[in-house]
ZAMARGU-4260 file (C-alpha; in steps of 0.2 Angstrom, whole numbers, plus 5000, padded with zeros to 4 digits):
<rodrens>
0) 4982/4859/4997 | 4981/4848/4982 | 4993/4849/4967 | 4981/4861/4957 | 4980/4872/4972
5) 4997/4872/4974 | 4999/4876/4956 | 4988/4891/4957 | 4995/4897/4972 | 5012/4899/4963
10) 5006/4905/4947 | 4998/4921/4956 | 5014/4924/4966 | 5023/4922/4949 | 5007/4937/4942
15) 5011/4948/4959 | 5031/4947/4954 | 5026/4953/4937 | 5017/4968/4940 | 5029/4974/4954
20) 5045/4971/4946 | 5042/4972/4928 | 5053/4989/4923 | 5055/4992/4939 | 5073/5002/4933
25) 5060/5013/4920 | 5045/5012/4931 | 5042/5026/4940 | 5057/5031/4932 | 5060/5046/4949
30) 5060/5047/4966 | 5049/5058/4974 | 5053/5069/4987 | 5046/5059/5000 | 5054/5042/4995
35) 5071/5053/4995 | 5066/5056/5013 | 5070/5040/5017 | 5087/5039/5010 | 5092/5055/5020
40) 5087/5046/5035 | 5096/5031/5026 | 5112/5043/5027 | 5109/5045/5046 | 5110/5027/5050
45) 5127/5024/5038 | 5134/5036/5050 | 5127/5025/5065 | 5113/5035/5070 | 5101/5022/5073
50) 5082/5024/5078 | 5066/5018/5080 | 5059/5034/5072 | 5064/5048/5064 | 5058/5066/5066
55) 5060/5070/5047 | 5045/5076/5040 | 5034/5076/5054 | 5043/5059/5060 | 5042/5044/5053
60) 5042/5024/5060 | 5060/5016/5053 | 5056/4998/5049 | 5055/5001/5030 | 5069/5012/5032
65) 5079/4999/5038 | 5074/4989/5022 | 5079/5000/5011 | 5095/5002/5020 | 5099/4982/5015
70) 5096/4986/4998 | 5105/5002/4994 | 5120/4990/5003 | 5117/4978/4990 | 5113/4987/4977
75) 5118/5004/4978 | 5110/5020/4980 | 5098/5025/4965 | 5079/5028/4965 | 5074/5008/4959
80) 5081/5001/4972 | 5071/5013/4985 | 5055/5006/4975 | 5061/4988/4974 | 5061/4986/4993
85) 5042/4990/4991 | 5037/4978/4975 | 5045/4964/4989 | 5034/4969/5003 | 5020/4969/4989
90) 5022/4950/4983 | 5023/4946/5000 | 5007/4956/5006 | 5002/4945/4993 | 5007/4928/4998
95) 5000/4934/5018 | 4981/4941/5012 | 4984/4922/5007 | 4987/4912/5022 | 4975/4925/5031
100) 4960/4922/5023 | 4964/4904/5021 | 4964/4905/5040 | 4947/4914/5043 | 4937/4904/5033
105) 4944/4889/5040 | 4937/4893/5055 | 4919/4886/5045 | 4930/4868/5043 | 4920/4855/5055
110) 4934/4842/5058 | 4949/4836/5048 | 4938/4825/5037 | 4929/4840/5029 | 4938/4840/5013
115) 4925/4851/5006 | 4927/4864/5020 | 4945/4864/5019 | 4941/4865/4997 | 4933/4881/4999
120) 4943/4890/5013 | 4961/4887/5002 | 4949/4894/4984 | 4942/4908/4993 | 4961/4912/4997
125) 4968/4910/4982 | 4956/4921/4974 | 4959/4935/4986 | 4978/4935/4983 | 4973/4933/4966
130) 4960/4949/4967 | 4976/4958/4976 | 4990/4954/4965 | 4982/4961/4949 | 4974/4979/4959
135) 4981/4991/4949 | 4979/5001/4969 | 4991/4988/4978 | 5002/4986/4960 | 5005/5007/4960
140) 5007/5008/4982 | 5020/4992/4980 | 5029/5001/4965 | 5031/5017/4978 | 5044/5019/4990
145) 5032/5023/5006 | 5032/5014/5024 | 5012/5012/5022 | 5016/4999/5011 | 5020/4989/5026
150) 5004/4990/5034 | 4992/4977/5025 | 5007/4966/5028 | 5007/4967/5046 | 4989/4967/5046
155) 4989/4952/5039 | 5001/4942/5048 | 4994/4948/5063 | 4977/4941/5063 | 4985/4925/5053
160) 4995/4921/5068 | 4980/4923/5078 | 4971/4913/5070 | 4983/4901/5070 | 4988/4900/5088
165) 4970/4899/5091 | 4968/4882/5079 | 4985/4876/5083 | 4982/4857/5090 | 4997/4858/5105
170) 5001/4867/5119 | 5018/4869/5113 | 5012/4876/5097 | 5003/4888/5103 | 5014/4896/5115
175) 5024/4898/5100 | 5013/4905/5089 | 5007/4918/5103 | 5025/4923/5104 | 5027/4926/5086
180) 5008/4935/5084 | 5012/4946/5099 | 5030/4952/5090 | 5022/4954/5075 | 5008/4963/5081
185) 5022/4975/5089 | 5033/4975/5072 | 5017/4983/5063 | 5017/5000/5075 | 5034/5004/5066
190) 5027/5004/5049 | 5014/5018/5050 | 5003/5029/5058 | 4987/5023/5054 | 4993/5001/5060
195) 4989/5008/5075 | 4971/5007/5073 | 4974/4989/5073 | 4976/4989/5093 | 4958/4993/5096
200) 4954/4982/5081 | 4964/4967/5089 | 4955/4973/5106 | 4938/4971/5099 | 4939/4956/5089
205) 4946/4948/5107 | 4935/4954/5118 | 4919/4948/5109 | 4922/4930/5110 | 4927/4932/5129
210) 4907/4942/5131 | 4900/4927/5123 | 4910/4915/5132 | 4905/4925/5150 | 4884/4924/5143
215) 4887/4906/5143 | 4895/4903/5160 | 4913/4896/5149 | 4923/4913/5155 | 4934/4903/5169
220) 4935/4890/5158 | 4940/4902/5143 | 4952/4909/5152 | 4961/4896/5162 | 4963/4888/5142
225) 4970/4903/5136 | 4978/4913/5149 | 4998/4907/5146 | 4995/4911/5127 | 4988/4929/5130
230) 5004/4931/5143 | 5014/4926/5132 | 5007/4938/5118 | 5008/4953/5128 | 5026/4948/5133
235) 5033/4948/5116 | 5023/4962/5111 | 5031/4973/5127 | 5046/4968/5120 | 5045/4970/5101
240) 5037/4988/5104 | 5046/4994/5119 | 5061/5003/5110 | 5046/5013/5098 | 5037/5018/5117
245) 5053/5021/5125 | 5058/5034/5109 | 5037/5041/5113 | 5040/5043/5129 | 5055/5056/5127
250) 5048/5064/5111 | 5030/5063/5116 | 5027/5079/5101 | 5030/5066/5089 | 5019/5052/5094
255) 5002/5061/5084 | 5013/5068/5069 | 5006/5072/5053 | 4989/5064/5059 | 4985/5080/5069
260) 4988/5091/5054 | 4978/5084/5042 | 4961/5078/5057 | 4944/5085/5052 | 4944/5092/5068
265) 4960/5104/5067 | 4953/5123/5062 | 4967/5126/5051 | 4958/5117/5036 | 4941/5124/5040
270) 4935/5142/5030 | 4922/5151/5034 | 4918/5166/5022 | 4935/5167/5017 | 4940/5164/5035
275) 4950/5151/5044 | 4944/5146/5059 | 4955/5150/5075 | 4945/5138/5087 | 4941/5120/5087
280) 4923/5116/5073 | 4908/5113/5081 | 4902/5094/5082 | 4888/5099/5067 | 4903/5105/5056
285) 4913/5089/5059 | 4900/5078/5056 | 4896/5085/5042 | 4914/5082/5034 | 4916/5067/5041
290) 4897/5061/5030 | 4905/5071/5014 | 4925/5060/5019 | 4913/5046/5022 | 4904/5047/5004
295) 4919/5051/4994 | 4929/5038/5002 | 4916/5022/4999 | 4911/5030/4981 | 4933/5030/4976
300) 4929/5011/4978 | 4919/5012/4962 | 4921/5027/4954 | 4933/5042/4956 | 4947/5037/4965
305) 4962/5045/4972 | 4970/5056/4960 | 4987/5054/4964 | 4998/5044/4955 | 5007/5040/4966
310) 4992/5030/4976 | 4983/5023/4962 | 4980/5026/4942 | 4976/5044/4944 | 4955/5048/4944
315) 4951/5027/4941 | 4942/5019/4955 | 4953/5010/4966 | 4944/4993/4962 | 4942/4987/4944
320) 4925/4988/4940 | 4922/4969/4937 | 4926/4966/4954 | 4918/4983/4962 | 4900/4978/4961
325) 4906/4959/4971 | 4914/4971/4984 | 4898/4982/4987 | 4889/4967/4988 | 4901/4960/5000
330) 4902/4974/5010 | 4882/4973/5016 | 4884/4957/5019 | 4901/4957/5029 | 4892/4970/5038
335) 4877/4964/5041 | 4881/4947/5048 | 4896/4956/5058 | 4883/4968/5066 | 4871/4953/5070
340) 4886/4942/5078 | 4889/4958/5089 | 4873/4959/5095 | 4874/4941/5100 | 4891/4934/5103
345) 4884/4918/5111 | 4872/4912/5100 | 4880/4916/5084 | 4898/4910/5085 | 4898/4905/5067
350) 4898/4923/5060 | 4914/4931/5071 | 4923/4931/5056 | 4911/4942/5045 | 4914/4951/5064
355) 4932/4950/5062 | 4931/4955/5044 | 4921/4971/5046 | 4931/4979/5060 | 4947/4974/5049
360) 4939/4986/5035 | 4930/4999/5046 | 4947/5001/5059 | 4957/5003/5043 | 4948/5013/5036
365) 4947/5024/5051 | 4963/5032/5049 | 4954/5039/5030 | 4936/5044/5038 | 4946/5055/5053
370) 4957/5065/5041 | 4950/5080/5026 | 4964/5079/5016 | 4967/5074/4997 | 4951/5061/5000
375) 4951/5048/4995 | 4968/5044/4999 | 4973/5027/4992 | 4990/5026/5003 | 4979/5034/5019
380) 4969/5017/5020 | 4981/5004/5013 | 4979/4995/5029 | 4960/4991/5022 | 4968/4984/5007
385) 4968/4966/5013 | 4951/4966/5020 | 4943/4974/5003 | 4950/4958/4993 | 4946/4944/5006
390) 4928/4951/5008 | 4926/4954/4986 | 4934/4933/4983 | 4920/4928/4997 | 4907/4937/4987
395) 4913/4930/4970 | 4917/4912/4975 | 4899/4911/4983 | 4889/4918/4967 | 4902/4906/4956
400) 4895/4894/4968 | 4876/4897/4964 | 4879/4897/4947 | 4885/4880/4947 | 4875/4873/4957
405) 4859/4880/4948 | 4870/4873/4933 | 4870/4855/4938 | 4853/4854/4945 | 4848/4860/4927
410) 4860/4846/4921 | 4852/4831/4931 | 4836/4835/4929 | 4841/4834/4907 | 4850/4819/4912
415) 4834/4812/4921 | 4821/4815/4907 | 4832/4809/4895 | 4830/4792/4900 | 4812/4794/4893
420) 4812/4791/4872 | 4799/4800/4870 | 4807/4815/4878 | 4824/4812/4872 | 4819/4811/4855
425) 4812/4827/4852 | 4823/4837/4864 | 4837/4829/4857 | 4849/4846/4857 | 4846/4849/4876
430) 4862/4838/4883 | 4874/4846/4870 | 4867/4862/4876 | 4872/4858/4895 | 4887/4854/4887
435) 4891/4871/4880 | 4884/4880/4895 | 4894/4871/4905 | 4910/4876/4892 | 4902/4893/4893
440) 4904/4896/4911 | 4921/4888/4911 | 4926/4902/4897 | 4918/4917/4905 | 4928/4912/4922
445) 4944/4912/4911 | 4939/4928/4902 | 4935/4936/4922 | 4952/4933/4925 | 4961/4936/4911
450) 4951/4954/4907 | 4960/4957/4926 | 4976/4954/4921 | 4974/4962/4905 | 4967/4979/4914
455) 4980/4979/4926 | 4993/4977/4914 | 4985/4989/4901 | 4982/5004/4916 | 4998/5004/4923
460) 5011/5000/4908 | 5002/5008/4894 | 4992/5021/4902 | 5004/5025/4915 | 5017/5023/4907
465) 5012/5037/4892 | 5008/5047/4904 | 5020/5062/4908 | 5011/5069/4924 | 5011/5049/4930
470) 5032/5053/4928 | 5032/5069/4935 | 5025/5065/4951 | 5040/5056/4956 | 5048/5069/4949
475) 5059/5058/4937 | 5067/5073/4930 | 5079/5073/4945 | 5086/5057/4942 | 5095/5062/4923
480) 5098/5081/4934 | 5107/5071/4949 | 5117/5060/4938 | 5123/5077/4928 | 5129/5086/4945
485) 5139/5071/4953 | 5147/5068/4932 | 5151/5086/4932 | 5160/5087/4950 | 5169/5069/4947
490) 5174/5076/4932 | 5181/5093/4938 | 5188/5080/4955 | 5199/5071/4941 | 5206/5084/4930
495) 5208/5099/4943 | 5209/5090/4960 | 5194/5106/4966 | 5176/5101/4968 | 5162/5112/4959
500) 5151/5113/4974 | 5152/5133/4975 | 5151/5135/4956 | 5136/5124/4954 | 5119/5131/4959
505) 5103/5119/4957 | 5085/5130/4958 | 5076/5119/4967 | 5063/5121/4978 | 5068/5116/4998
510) 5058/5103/4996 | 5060/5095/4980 | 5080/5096/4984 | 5077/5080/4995 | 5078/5070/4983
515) 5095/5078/4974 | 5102/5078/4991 | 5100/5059/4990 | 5104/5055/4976 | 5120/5064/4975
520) 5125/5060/4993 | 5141/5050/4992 | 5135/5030/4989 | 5149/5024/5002 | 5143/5034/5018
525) 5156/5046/5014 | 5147/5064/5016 | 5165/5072/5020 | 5169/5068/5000 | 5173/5084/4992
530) 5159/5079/4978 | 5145/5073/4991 | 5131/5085/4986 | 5140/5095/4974 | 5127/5111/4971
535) 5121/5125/4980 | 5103/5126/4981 | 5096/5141/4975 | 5074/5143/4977 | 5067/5146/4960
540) 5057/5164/4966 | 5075/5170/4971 | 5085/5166/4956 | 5082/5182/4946 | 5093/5188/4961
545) 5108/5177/4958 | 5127/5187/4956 | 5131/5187/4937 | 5136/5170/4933 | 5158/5168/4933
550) 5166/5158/4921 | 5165/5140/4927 | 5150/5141/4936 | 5134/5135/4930 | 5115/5138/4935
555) 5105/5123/4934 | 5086/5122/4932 | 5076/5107/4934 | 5057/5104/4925 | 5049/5114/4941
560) 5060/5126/4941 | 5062/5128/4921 | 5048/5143/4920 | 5060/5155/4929 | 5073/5155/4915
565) 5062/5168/4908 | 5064/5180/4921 | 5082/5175/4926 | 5087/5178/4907 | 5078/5195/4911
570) 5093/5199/4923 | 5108/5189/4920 | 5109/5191/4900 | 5127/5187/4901 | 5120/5168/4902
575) 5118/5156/4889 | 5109/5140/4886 | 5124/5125/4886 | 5114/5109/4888 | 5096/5106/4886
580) 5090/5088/4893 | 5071/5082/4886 | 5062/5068/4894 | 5052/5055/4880 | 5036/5067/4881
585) 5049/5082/4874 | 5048/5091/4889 | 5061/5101/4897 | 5070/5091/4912 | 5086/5100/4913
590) 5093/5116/4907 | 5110/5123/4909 | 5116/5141/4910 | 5134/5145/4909 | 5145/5161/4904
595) 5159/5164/4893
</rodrens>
């Protein structure tokens, strides 16, 4: 890499930082239920139960867990630094989609002399990361406290590792660098259901090369080269993944998880006049979800995406529209070329990345296509997320490309006439008007980039931002509502000695409570603390039913829960309203109830 490159190189890493740390304490402001999840399994290991996986909420893979374990050590419990563990594996994602695609289209770099080769491979890379750190898809996911948010990481330090050990230039070096792809490889199957695709993916992409390699009589040769590597791989994959398979093997219920639930072939989800199915669809029914998942899916590319704001800027595509249409492009072309190189490993060699690419996209997105569930589903197919930008900077950097090579022929050929006087004198203009074309196309380039960074920062902290359903659903009213049970029992802790947790009740849904759990769960690891959880949790439907309130105790509703003071009023009219707490749209976060 030159200076420039370098240069560029940082300054997106610096754009990626930006957009997933900026207000990161305002932004998203909550913590939703789910992230809360993972402090409650946080909680588990302070008190030494340490797993590969936990069964909470259908079970979970623990790496991320882990990670946000380091930082509520460092920075203390609280809802920003759940999400700040995910802008980190964000900027990183960033920085590997980088050295990935760098990698891949290395692989068109003759020799070491090919400076032009090694030119476009390091553009094309610094584009995609580019095209990735300003996604207003990948800012939103690395701004939300989810495990899936691993996935395009590992995905893409897998295959960059492959690539890598397969280019390295010593023995040594590869033995190394199969070492470190096979435990990485095994690291990405405790991030998330759907990385598991990635085995079959990482089978396939293999496996061709070896088919080409048998067609040309090179398969012993092949394999005596690389036998030791691929040893090795498996060795430090057996290793890395065994204490997941081990945890599998004795909880066998949990290996399919959430995944059965929500397949298009479970009859649960399937109506027929008004009626659930009790036995397994036909093949004609699943195909024909899987066409209308397939449609909805590739169309939330370009125009309705998911519509939860917790996956993306609710109902907005997940790709920009000045980038979509390169994607689309790119897509029929990726798959094009890697269809052809399947059919014909041995002659067309050149084209296994557009293989590698399009199984990267198509396995990743599997885990999407397989489900009939909130489609589409931007944290579903995050593992696609590095594919989608590597394939869109190919597209752009080869029309940018065209365009300036059509641009200097035009410009030699001026340059060639104008030698002749007669010409030159009456199409005198015509150089200065290369000139300003040439300024032109330098402009619009700047302008591409900079609408990019402008959209992105307009969509999430503007739109966002002003938004109050974007702060409901991470349920941000529970942050203020936490802080005022574990202030109200500290205070009662200091002046009487007593806790308030039998004269404090929070109506709050089971599932919502996760995240009040969590956040007033005792920072230190103590859960013994007489102020650890200070509340008892009373279901909204239920709270009409509630004994008169005492003297000293106090009935808290939260914004979910807030339409029910009606009818609680109804039956406990010896209640009053004490404290009112309203967010900056002037809703109702909290309201108290006390007695005289």
């Amino acid at each position: 890499m030159n200076l420039k490159q370098k240069f560029l190189l940082g300054a997106i890493i610096l754009v990626a930082i930006f957009f997933r740390f900026y207000q990161i304490h305002q932004m998203p402001g909550g913590l939703f239920p789910d992230e809360a999840a993972n402090g409650l399994d946080i909680n588990l290991m302070q008190q030494g139960h340490l797993q590969p996986f936990y069964e909470r909420g259908n079970g979970r893979e623990a790496l991320f867990f882990y990670m946000e374990w380091a930082s509520t050590a460092i920075f203390g419990k609280g809802q920003w630094q759940m999400h700040v563990v995910a802008s980190l594996v964000g900027v990183l994602s960033v920085l590997a989609v980088f050295f990935a695609t760098k990698r891949i289209f290395s692989l068109d770099v003759l020799d070491e002399t090919d400076e032009a080769g090694k030119k476009r491979s390091i553009n094309i890379a610094l584009l995609a990361s580019f095209l990735m750190a300003v996604s207003t898809w990948h800012v939103v996911l690395s701004r939300t406290a989810f495990r899936a948010n691993l996935t395009p990481l590992f995905g893409a330090l897998t295959i960059y590792f492959l690539l890598c050990t397969y280019q390295a230039k010593t023995q040594k070096a590869k033995l190394w660098l199969a070492l470190l792809t096979g435990a990485t490889f095994a690291l990405g199957f405790y991030t998330y259901i759907a990385y598991r695709i990635m085995a079959p993916v990482l089978f396939m992409i293999l496996f061709w090369p070896l088919l080409a390699a048998f067609k040309k009589g090179d398969l012993q040769f092949t394999i005596k080269k690389y036998w030791k590597q691929f040893l090795l791989f498996v060795l430090a994959f057996l290793i890395v993944v065994f204490p997941l398979a081990n945890y599998f093997y004795h909880n066998f219920d949990y290996f399919i998880g959430r995944s059965g639930q929500v397949s298009i072939f479970n009859q649960t989800l399937y109506t027929v006049n008004g009626v659930r199915l009790t036995s397994k669809p036909t093949i004609t029914v699943v195909l024909s979800v899987f066409t209308e998942v397939l449609k909805t899916t590739i169309t939330g590319f370009f125009i309705h995406g998911d519509l939860n704001w917790r996956q993306n800027i609710s109902g907005f595509a997940q790709l920009s529209p000045l980038v979509s249409p390169f994607f689309g492009i790119g897509l029929v072309l990726v798959c094009f070329f890697g269809v052809w190189y399947f059919f014909a490993p041995a002659k067309r060699s050149k084209y296994w990345k557009y293989y590698l690419l399009t199984g990267w996209f198509w396995g990743m997105l599997l885990p999407e296509l397989a489900t009939a569930e909130g489609i589409p589903h931007g944290l579903r197919m995050a593992g696609a997320i590095a594919p989608v930008f590597i394939i869109t900077a190919w597209v752009i950097y080869e029309f940018a490309q065209i365009v300036m090579s059509l641009h200097r022929r035009l410009w030699k050929h001026a340059l060639y006439h104008y030698k002749d006087p007669e010409w030159a004198k009456n199409n005198y203009f015509v150089p200065r008007r290369m000139h300003l074309v040439n300024l032109g196309l330098k402009l619009l380039a700047v302008c591409f980039f900079a609408a990019l960074i402008f959209q992105t920062y307009f969509l999430y902290f503007v739109y966002a931002a002003n938004s109050p359903e974007y702060f409901y659903s991470f349920r941000a009213d529970l942050t203020p509502v936490s802080q005022y049970l574990v202030a109200r029992c500290n205070s009662a802790a200091a002046s009487s000695g007593q806790s308030t947790k039998n004269s404090t009740f929070l109506i709050l849904d089971k599932y919502s409570v996760q995240t009040t759990d969590y956040l007033t769960s005792n920072p230190n690891g103590d859960f013994d603390e007489p102020c650890n959880v200070p509340y008892v949790q009373v279901d909204p439907e239920n709270s009409w039913q509630m004994p008169p309130l005492m003297p000293g105790q106090e009935a808290i509703f939260t914004q979910s829960s807030v339409f029910d003071t009606k009818k609680f009023k109804q039956y406990h009219p010896e209640a009053y309203l004490s404290l009112e707490l309203r967010n900056k749209f002037n809703q109702t976060v909290m309201a108290v109830y006390k007695t005289r």
